[in-house]
C-alpha positions as CSV (number, residue, x, y, z in Angstrom):
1,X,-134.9,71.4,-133.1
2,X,-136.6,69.2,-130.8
3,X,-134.4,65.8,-129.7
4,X,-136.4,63.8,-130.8
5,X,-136.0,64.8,-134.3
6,X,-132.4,65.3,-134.1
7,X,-129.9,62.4,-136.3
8,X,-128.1,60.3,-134.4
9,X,-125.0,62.2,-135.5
10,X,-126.5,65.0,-133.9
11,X,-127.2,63.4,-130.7
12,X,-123.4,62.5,-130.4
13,X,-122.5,65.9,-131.1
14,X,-124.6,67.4,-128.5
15,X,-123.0,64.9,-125.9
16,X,-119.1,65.7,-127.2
17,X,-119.9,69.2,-127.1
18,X,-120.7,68.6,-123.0
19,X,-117.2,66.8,-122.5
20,X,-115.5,68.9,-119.6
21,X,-112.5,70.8,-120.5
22,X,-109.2,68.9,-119.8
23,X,-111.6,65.6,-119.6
24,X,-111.8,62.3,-122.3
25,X,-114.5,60.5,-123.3
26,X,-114.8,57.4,-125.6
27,X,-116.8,56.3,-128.8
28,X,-118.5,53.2,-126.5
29,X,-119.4,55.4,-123.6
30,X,-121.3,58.0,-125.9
31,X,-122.7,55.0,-127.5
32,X,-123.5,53.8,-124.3
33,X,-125.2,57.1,-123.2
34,X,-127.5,57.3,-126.3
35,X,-128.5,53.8,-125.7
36,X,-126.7,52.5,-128.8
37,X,-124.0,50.6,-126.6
38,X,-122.8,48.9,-129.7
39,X,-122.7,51.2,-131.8
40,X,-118.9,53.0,-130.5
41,X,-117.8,52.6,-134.5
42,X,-121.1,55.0,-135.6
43,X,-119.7,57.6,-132.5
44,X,-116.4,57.4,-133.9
45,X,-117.8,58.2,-137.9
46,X,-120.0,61.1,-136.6
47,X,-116.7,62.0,-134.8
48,X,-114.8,61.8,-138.3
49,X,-117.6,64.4,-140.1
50,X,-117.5,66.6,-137.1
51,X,-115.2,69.4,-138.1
52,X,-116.8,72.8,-138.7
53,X,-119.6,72.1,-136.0
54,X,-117.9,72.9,-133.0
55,X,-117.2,69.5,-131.5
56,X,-114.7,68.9,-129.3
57,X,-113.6,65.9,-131.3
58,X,-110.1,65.4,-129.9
59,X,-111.8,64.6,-126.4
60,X,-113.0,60.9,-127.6
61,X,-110.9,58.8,-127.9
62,X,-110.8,55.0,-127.5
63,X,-111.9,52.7,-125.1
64,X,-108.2,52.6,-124.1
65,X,-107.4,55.8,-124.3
66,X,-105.8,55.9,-127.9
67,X,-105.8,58.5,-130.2
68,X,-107.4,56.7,-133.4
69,X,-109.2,59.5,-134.4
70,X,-106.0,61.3,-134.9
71,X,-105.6,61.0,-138.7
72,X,-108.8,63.1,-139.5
73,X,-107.4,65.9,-138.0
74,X,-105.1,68.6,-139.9
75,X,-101.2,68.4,-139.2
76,X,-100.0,65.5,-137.8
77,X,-100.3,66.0,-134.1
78,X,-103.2,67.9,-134.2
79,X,-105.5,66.0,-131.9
80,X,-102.7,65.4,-129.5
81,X,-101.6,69.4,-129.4
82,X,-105.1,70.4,-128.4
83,X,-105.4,67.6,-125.6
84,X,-102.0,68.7,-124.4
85,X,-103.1,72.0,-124.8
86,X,-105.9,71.5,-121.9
87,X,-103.1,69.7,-119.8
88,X,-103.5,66.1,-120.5
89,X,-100.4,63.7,-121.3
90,X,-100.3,61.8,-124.3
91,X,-97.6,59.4,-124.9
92,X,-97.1,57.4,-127.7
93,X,-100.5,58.3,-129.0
94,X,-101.9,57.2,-125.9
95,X,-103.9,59.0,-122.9
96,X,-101.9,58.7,-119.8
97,X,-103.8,58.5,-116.6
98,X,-107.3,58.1,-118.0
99,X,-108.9,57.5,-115.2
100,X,-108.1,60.9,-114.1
101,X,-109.3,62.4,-117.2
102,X,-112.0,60.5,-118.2
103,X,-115.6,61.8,-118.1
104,X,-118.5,59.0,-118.4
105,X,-121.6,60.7,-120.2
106,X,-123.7,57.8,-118.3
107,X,-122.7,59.0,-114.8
108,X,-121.9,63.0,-115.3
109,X,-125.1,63.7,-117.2
């Protein structure tokens, strides 16, 4: 499929599924990168119908690090198991140190 024919759903998909390993990215800053910059709530829907496409969904999180996403994934710590599980803290429901983790599409792509 060419990109210019692709949905914006799966424009954000192909950008998720570039998020480094052990990295975070947010809803705005894909936004940003597809030059919807207000359009973070739209990121974080395509996030939300992104299971069985293989997105790393669990790597976008909010602008300030939170895990909102977390309630559309099975189990209840789901999304915070996998992040931990590529060695990144989460406290509270909460990114720690994202600065160090965090990956901007606009400037690493």
């Amino acid at each position: 499929m060419q990109p210019e024919t692709l949905s914006f759903f799966e424009k954000v998909y192909e950008v998720a599924k570039k998020i480094p390993y052990g990295r975070v990215t947010s809803y705005g800053a894909i936004a940003k990168y597809l030059g919807a910059g207000k359009s973070a709530r739209i990121v974080g829907y395509a996030m939300n119908g992104s299971h069985g496409k293989d997105v790393p969904a669990h790597r976008v999180v909010n602008r300030k690090g939170l895990l909102t996403g977390k309630h559309h994934f099975e189990g209840t710590n789901l999304m915070q198991q996998l992040l931990e599980s590529e060695g990144i803290e989460v406290v509270d429901h909460q990114i720690q140190n994202l600065e160090a983790v965090y990956w901007d599409p606009v400037k690493d792509l």
